[in-house]
Biopython code that builds the backbone (N, CA, C, O; Angstrom):
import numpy as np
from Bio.PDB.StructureBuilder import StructureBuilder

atoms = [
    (1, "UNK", "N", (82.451, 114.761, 78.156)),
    (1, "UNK", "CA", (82.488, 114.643, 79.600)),
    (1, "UNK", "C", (83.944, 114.458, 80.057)),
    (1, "UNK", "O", (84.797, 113.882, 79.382)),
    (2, "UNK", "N", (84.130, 114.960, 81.174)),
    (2, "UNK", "CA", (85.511, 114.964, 81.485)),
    (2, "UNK", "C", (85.989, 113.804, 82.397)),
    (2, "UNK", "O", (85.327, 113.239, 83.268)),
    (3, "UNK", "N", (87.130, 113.587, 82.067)),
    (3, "UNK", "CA", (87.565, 111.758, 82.815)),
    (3, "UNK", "C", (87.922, 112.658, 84.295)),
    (3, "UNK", "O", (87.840, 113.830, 84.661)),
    (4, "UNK", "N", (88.241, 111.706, 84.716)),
    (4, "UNK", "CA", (88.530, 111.879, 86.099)),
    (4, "UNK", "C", (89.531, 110.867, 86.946)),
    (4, "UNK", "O", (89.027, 109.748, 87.034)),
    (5, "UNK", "N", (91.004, 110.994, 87.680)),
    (5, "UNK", "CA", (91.743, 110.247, 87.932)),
    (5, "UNK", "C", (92.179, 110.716, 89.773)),
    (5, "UNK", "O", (92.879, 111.483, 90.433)),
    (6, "UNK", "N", (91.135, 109.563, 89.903)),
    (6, "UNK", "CA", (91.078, 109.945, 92.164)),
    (6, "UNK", "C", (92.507, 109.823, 92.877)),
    (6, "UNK", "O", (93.099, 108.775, 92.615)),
    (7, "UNK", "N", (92.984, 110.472, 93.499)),
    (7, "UNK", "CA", (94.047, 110.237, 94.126)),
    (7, "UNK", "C", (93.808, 110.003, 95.613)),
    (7, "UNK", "O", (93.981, 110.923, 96.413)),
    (8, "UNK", "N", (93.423, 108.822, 95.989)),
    (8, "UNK", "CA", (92.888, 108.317, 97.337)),
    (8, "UNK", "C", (94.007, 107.656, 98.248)),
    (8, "UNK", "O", (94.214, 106.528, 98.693)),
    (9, "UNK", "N", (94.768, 109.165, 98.329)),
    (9, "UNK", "CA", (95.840, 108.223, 99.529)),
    (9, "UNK", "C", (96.348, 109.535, 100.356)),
    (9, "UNK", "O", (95.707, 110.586, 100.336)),
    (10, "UNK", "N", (97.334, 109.402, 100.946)),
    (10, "UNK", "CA", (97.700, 110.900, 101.851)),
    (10, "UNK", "C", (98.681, 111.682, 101.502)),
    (10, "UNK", "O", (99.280, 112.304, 102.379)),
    (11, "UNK", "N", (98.958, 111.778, 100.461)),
    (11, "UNK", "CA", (99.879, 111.872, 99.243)),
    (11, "UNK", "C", (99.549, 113.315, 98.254)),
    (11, "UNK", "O", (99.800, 112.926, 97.113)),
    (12, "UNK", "N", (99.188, 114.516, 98.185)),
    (12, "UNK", "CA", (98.844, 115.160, 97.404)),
    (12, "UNK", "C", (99.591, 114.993, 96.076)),
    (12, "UNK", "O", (100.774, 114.656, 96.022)),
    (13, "UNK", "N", (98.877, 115.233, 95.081)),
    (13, "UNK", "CA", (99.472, 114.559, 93.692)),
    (13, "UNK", "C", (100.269, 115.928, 93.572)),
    (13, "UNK", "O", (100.605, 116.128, 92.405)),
    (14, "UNK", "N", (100.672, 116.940, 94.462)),
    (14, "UNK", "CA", (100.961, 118.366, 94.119)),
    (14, "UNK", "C", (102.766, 117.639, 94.684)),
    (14, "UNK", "O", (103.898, 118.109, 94.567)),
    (15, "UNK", "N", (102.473, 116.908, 95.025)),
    (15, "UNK", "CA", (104.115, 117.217, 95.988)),
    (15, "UNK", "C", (104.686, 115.418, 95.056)),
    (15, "UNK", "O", (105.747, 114.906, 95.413)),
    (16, "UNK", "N", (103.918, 114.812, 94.078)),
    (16, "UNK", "CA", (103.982, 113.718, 93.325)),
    (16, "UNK", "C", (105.389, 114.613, 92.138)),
    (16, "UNK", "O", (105.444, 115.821, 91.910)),
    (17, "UNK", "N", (106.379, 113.490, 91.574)),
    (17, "UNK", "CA", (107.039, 113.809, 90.561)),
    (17, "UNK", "C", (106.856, 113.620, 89.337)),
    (17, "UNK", "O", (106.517, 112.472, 89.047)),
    (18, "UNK", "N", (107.002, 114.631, 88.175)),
    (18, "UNK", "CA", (106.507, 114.850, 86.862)),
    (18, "UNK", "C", (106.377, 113.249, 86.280)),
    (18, "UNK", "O", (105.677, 113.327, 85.270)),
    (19, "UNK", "N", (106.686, 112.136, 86.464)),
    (19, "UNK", "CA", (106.691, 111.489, 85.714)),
    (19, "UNK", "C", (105.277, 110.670, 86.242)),
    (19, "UNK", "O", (104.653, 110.025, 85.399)),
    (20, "UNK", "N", (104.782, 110.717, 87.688)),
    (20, "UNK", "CA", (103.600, 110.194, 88.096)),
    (20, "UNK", "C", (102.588, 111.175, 87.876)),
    (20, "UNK", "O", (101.501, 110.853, 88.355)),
    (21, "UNK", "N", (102.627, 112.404, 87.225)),
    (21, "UNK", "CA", (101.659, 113.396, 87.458)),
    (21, "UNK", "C", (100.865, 112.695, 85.514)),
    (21, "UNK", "O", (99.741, 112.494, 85.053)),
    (22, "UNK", "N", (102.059, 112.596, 85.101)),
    (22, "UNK", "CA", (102.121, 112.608, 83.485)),
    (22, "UNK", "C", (101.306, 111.132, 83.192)),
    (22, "UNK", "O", (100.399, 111.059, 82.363)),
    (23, "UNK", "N", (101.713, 110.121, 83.899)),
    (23, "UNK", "CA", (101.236, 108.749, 84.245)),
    (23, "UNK", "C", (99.809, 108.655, 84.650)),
    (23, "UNK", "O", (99.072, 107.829, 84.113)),
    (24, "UNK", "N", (99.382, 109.480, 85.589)),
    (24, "UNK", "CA", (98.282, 109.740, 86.180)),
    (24, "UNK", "C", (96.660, 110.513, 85.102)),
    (24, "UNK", "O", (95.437, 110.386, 85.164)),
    (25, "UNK", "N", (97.492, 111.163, 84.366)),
    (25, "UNK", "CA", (96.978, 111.999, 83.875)),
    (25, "UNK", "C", (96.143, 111.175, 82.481)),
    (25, "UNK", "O", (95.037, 111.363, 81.974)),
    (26, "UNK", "N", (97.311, 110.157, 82.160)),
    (26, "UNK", "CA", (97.036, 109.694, 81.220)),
    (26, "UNK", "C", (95.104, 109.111, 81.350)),
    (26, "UNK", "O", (94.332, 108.805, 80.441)),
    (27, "UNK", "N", (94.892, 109.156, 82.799)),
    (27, "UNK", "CA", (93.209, 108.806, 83.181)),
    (27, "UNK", "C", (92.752, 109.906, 83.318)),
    (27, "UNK", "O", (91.526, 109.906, 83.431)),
    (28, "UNK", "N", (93.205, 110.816, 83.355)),
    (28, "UNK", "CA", (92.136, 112.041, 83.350)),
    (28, "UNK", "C", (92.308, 113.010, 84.414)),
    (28, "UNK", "O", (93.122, 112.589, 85.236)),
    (29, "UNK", "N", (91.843, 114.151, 84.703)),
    (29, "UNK", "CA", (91.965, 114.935, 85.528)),
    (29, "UNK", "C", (92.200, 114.901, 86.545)),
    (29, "UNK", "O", (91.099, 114.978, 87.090)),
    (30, "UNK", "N", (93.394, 114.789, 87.762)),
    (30, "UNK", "CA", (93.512, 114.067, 88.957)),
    (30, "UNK", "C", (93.153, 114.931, 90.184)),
    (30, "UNK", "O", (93.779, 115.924, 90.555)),
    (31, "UNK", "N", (92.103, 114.431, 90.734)),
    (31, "UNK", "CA", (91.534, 114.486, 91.976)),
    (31, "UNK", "C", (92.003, 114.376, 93.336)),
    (31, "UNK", "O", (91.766, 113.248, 93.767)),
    (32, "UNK", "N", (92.744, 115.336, 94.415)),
    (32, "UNK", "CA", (93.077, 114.657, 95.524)),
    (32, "UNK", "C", (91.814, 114.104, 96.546)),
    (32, "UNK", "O", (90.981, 114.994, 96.716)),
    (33, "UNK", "N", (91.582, 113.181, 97.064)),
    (33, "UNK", "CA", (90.509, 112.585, 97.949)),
    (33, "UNK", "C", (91.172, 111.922, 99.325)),
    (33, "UNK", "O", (91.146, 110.694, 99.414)),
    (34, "UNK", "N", (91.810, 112.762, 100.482)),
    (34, "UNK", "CA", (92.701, 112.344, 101.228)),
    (34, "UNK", "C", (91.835, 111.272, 101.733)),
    (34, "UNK", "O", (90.657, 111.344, 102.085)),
    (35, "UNK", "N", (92.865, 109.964, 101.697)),
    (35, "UNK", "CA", (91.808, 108.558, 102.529)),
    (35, "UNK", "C", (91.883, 108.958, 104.051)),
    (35, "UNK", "O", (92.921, 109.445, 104.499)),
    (36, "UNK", "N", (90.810, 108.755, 104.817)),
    (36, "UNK", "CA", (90.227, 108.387, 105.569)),
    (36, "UNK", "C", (91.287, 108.425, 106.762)),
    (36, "UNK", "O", (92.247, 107.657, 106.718)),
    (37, "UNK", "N", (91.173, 109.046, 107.508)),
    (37, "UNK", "CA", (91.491, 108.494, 109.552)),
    (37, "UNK", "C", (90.756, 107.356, 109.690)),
    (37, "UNK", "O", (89.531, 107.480, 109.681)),
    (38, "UNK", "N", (91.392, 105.920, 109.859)),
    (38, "UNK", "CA", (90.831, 104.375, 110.378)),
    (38, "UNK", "C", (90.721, 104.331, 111.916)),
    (38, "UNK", "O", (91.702, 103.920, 112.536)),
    (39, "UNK", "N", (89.591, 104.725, 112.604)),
    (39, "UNK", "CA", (90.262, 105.104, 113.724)),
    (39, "UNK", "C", (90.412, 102.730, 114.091)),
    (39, "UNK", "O", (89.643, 101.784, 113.918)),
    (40, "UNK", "N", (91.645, 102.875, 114.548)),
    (40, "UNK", "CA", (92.308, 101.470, 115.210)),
    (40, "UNK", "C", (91.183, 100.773, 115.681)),
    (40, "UNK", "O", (90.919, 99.677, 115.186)),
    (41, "UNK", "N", (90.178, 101.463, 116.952)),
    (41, "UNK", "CA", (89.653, 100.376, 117.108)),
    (41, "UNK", "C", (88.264, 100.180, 116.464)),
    (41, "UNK", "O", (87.893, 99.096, 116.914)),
    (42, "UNK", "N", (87.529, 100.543, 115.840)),
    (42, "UNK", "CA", (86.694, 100.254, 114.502)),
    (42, "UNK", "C", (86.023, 99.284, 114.167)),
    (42, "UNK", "O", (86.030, 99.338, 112.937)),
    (43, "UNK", "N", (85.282, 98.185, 114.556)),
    (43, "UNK", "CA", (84.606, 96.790, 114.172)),
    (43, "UNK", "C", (85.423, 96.812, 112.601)),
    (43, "UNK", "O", (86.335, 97.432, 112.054)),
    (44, "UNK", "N", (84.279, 95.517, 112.237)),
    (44, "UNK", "CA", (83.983, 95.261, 110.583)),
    (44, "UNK", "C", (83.006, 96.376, 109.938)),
    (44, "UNK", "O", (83.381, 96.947, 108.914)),
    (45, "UNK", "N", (81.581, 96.740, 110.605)),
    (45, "UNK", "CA", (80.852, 97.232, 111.079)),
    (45, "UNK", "C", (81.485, 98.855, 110.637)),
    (45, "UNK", "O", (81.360, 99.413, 109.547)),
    (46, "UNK", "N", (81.912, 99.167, 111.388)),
    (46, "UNK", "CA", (82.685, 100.716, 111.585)),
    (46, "UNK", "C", (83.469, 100.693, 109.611)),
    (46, "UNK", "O", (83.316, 101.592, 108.784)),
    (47, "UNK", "N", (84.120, 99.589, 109.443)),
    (47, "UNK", "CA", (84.677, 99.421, 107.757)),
    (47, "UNK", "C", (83.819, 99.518, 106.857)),
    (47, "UNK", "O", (83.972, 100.157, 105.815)),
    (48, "UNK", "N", (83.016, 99.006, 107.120)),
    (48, "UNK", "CA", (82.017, 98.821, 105.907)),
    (48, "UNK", "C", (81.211, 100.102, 106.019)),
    (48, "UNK", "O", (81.051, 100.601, 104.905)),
    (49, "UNK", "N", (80.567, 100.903, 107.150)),
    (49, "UNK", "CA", (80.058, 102.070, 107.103)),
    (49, "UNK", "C", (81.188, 103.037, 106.312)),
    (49, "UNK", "O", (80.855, 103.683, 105.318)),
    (50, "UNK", "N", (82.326, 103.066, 106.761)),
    (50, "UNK", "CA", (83.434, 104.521, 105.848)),
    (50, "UNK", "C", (83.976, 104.088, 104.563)),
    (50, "UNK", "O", (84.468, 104.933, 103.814)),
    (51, "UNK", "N", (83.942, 103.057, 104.287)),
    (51, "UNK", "CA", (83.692, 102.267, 102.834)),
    (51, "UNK", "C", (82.835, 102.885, 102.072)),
    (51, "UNK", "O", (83.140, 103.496, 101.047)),
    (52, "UNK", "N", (81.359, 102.724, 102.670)),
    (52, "UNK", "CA", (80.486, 103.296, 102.029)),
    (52, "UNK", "C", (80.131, 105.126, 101.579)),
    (52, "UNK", "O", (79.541, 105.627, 100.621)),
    (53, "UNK", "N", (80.700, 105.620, 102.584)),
    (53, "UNK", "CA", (80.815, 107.022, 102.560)),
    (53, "UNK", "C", (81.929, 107.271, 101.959)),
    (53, "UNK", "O", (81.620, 108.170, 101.177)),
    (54, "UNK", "N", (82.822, 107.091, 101.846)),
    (54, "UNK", "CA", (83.939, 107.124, 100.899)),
    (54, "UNK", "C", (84.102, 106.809, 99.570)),
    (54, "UNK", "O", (84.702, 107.449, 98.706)),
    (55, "UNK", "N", (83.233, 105.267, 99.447)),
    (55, "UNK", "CA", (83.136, 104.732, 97.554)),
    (55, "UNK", "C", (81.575, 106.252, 97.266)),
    (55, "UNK", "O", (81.293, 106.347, 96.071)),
    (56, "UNK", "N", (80.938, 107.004, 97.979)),
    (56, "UNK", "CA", (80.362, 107.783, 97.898)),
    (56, "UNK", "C", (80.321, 109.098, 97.226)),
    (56, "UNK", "O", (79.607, 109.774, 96.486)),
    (57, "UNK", "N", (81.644, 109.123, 97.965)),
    (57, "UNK", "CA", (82.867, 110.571, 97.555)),
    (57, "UNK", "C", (83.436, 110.191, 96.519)),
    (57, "UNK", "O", (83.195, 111.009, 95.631)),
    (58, "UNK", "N", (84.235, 109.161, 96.068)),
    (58, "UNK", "CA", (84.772, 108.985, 95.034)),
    (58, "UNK", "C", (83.426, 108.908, 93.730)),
    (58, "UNK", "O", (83.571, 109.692, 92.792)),
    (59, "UNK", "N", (82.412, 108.154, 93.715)),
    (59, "UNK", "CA", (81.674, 108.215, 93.086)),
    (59, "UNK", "C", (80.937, 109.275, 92.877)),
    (59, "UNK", "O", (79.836, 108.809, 92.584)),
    (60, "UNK", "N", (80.866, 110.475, 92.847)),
    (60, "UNK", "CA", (80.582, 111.619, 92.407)),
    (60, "UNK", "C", (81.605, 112.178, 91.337)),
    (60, "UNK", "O", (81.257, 113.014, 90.504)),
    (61, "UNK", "N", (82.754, 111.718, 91.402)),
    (61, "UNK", "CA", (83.361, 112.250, 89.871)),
    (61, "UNK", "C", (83.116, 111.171, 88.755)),
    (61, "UNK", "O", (83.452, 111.326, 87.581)),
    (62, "UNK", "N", (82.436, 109.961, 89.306)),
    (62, "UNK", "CA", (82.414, 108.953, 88.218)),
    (62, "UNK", "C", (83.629, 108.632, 87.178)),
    (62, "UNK", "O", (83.620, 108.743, 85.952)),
    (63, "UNK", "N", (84.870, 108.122, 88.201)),
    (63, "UNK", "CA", (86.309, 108.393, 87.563)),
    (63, "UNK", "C", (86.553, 107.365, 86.644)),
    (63, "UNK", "O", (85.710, 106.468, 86.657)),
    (64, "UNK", "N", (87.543, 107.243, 85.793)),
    (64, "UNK", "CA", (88.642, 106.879, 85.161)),
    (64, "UNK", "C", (89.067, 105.488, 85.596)),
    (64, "UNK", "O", (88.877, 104.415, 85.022)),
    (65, "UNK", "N", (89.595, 105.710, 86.573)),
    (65, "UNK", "CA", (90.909, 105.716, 87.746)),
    (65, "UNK", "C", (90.741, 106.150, 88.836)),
    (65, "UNK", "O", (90.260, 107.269, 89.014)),
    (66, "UNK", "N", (91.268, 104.993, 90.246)),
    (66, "UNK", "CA", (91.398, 105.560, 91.102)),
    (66, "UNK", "C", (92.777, 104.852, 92.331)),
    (66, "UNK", "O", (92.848, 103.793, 92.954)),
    (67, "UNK", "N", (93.305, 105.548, 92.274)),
    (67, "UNK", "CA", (94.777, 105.237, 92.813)),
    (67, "UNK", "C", (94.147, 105.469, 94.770)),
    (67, "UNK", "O", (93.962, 106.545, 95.339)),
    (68, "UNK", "N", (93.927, 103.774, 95.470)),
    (68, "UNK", "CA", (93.447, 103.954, 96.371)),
    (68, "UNK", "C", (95.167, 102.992, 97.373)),
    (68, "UNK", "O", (96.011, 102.222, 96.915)),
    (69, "UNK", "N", (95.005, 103.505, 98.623)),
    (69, "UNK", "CA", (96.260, 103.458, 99.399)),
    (69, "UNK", "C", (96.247, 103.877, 100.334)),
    (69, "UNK", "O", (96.359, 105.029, 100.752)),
    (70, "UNK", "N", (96.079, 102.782, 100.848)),
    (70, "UNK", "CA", (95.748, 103.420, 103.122)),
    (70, "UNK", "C", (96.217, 102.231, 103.695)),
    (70, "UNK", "O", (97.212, 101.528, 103.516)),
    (71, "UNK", "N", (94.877, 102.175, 104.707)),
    (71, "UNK", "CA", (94.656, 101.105, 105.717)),
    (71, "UNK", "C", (94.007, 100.133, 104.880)),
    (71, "UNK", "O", (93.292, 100.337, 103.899)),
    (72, "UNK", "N", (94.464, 98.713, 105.571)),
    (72, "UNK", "CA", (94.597, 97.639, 104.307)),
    (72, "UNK", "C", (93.242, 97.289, 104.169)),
    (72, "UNK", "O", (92.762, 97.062, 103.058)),
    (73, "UNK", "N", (92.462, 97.213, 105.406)),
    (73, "UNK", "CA", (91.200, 96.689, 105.759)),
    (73, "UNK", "C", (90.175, 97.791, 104.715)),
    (73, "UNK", "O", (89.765, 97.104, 103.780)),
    (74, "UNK", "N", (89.848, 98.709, 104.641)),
    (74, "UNK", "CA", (89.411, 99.497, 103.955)),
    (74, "UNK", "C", (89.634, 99.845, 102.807)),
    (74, "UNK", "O", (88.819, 100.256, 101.981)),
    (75, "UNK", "N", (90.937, 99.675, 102.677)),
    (75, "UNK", "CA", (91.260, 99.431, 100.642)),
    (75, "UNK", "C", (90.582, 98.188, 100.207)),
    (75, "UNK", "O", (89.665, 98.154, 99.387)),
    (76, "UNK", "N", (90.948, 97.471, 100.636)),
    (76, "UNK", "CA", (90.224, 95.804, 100.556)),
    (76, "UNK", "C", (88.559, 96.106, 99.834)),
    (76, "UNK", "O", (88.075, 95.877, 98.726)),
    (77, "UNK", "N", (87.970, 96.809, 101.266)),
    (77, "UNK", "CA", (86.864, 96.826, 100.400)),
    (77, "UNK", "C", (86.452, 98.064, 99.708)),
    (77, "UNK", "O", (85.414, 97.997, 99.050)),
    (78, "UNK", "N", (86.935, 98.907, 99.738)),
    (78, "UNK", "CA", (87.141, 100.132, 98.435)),
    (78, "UNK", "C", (87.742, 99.397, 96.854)),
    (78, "UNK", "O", (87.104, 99.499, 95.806)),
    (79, "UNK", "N", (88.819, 98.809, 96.951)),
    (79, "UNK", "CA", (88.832, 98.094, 95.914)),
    (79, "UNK", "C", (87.481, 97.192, 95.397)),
    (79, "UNK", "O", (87.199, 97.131, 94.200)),
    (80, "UNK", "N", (86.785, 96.590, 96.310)),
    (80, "UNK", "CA", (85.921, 95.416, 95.646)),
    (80, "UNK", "C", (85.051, 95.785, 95.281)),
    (80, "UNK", "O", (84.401, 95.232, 94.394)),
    (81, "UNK", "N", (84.626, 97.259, 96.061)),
    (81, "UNK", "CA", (83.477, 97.748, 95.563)),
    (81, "UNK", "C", (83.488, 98.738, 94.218)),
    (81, "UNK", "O", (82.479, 98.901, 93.532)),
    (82, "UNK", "N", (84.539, 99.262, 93.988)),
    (82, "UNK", "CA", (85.171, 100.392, 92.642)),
    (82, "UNK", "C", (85.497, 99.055, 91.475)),
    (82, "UNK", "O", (85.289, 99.230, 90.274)),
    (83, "UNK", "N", (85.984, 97.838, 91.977)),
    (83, "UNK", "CA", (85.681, 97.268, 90.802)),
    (83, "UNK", "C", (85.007, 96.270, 90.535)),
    (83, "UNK", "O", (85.450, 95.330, 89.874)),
    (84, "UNK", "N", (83.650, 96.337, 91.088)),
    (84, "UNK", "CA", (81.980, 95.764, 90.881)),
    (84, "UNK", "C", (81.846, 97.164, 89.875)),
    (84, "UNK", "O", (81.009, 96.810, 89.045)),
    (85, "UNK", "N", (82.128, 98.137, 89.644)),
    (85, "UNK", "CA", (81.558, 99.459, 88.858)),
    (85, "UNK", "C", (82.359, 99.012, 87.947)),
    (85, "UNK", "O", (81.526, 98.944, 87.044)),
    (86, "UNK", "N", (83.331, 98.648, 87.465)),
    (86, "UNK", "CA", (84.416, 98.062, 86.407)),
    (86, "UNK", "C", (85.266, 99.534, 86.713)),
    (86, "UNK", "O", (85.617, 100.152, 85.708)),
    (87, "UNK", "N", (85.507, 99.942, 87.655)),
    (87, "UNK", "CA", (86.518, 101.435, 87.683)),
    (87, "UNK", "C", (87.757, 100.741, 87.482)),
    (87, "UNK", "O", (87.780, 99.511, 87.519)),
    (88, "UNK", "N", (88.621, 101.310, 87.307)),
    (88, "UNK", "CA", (90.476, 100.934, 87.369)),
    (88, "UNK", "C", (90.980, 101.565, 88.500)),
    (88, "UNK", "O", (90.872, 102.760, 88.775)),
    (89, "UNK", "N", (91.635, 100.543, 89.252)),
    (89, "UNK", "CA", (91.910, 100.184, 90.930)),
    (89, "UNK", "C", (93.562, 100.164, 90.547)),
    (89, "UNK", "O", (94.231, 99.205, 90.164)),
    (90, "UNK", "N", (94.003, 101.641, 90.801)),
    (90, "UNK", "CA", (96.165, 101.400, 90.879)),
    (90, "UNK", "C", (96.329, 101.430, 92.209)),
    (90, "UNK", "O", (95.621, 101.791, 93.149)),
    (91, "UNK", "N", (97.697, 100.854, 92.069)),
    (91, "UNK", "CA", (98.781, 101.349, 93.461)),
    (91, "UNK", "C", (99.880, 101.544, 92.825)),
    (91, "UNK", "O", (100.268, 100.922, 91.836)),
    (92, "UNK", "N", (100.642, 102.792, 93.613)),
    (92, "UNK", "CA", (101.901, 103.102, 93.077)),
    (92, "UNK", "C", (102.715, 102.084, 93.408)),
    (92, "UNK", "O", (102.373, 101.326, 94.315)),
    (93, "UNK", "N", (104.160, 101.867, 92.594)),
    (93, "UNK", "CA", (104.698, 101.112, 92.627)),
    (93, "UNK", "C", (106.131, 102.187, 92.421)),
    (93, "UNK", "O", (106.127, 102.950, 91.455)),
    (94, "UNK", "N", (107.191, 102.182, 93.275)),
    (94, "UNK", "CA", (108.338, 102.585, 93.743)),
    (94, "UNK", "C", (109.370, 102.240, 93.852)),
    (94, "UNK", "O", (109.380, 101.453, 94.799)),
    (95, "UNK", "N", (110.481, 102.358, 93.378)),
    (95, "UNK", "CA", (111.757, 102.099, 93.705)),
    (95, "UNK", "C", (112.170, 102.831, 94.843)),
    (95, "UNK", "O", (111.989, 104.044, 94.950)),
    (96, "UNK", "N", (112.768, 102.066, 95.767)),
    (96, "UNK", "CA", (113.690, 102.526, 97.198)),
    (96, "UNK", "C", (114.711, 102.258, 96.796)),
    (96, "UNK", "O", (115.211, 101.214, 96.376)),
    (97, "UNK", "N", (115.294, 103.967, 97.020)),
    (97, "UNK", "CA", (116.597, 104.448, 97.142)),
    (97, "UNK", "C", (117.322, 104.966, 98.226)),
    (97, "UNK", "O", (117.240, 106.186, 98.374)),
    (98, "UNK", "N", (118.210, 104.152, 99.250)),
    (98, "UNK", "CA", (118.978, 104.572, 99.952)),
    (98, "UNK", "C", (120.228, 104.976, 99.996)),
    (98, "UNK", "O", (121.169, 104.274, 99.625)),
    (99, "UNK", "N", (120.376, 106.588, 100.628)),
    (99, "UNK", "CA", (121.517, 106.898, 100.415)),
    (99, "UNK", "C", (122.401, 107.120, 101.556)),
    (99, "UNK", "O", (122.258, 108.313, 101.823)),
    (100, "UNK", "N", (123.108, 106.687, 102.244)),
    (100, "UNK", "CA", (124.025, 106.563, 103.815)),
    (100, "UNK", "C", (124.996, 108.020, 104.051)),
    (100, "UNK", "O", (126.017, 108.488, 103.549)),
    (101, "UNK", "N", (124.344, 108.281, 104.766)),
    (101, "UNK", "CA", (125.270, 109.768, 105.437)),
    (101, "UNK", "C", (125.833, 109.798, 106.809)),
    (101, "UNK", "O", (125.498, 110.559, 107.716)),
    (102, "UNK", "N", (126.885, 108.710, 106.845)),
    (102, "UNK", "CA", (127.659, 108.540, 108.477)),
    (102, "UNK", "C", (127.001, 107.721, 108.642)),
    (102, "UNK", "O", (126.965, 106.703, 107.951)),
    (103, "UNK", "N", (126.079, 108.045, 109.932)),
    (103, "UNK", "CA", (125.077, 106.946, 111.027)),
    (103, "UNK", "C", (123.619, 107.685, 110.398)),
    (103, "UNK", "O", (122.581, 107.760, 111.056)),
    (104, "UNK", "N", (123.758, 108.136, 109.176)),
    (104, "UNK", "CA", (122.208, 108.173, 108.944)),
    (104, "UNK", "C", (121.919, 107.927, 107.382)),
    (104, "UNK", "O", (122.754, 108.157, 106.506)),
    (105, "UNK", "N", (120.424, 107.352, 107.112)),
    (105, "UNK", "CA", (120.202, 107.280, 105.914)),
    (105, "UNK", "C", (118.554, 108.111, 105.334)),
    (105, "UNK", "O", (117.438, 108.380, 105.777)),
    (106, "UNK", "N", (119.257, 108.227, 104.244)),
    (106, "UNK", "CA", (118.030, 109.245, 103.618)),
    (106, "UNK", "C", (117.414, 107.957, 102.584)),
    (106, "UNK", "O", (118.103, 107.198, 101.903)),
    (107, "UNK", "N", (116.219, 107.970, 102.676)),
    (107, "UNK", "CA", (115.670, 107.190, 101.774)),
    (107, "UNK", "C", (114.504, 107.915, 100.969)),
    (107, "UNK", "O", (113.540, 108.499, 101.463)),
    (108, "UNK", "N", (114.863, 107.716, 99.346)),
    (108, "UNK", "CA", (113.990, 108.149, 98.422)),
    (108, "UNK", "C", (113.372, 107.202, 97.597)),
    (108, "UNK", "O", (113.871, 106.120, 97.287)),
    (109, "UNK", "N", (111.983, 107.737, 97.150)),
    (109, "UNK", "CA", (111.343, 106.769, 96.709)),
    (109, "UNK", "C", (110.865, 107.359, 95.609)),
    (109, "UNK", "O", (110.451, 108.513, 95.496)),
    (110, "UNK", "N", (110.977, 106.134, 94.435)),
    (110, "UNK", "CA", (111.326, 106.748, 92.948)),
    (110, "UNK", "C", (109.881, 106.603, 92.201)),
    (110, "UNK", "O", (109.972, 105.525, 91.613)),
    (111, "UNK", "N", (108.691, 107.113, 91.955)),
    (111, "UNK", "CA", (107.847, 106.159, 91.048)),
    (111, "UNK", "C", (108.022, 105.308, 89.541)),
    (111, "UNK", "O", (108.409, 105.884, 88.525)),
    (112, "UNK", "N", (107.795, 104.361, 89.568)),
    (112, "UNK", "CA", (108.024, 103.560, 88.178)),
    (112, "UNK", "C", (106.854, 103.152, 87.745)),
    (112, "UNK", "O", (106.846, 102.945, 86.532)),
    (113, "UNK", "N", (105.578, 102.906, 88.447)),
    (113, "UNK", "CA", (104.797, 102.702, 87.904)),
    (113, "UNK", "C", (103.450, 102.534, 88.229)),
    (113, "UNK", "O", (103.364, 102.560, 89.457)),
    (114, "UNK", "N", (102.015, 102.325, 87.548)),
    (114, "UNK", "CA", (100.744, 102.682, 88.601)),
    (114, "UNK", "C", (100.500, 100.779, 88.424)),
    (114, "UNK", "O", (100.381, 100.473, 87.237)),
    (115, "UNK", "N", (100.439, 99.853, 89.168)),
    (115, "UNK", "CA", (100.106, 98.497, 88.859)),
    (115, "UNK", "C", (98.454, 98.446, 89.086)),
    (115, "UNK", "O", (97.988, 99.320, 89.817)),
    (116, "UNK", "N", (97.609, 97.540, 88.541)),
    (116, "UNK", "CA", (96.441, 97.457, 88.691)),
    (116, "UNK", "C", (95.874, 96.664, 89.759)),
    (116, "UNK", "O", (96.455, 95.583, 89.856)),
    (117, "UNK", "N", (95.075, 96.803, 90.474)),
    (117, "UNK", "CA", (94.508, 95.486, 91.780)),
    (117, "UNK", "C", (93.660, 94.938, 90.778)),
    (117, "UNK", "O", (92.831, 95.651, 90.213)),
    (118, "UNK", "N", (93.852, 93.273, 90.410)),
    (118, "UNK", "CA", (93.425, 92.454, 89.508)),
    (118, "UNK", "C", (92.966, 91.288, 90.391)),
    (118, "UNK", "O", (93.496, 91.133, 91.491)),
    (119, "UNK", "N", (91.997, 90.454, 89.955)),
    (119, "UNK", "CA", (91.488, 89.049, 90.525)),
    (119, "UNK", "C", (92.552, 88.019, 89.763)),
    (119, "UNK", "O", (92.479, 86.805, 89.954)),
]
sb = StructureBuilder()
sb.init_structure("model")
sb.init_model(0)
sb.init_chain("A")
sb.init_seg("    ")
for serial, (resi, resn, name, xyz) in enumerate(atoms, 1):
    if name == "N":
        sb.init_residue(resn, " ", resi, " ")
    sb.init_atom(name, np.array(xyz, "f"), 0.0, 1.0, " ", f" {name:<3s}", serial, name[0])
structure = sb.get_structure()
């Protein structure tokens, strides 16, 4: 059966650099699953319904891994519920690099590593 590694953020893993693709991979086949439009004004109510339709979507590849990264309120409980399944819950983790050009700065962001959401 084939693993499966969700990429649940707005981020296509296509435009990701070789060293997060290679990182990623190490869970299995990576999946883009763009997270969710939160629309702002939304109850608890409104969270917990696209929570559910969403841990929905992700749960059809029965993944690996799932690298989740949005709106905080809805990761929150996307995390709690992916790991009640015992899934593995990353967030990228980045080095910021700024580089100053006159009155402007370019800022790049380096991946170093996938960290786990742990209790």
């Amino acid at each position: 059966m084939e693993k499966y590694f969700i990429n649940l953020t707005n981020h296509p893993f296509a435009k990701w650099d070789i060293n997060q693709i290679k990182e990623a991979e190490k869970y299995g086949k990576i999946i883009d699953i763009p997270f969710p439009t939160v629309d702002s004004s939304g109850d608890e109510k409104y969270i917990r319904e696209l929570c559910n339709v969403t841990f929905d979507k992700i749960m059809e590849y029965k993944p690996e891994a799932v690298l989740c990264q949005g709106e905080f309120t809805l990761v929150y409980q996307l995390v709690r519920r992916l790991k009640e399944c015992n899934i593995t819950v990353l967030a990228a983790c980045s080095q910021r690099n700024v580089i100053e050009h006159g009155n402007k700065k370019e800022v790049i962001f380096e991946f170093t590593q996938f960290r786990k959401y742990e209790n």
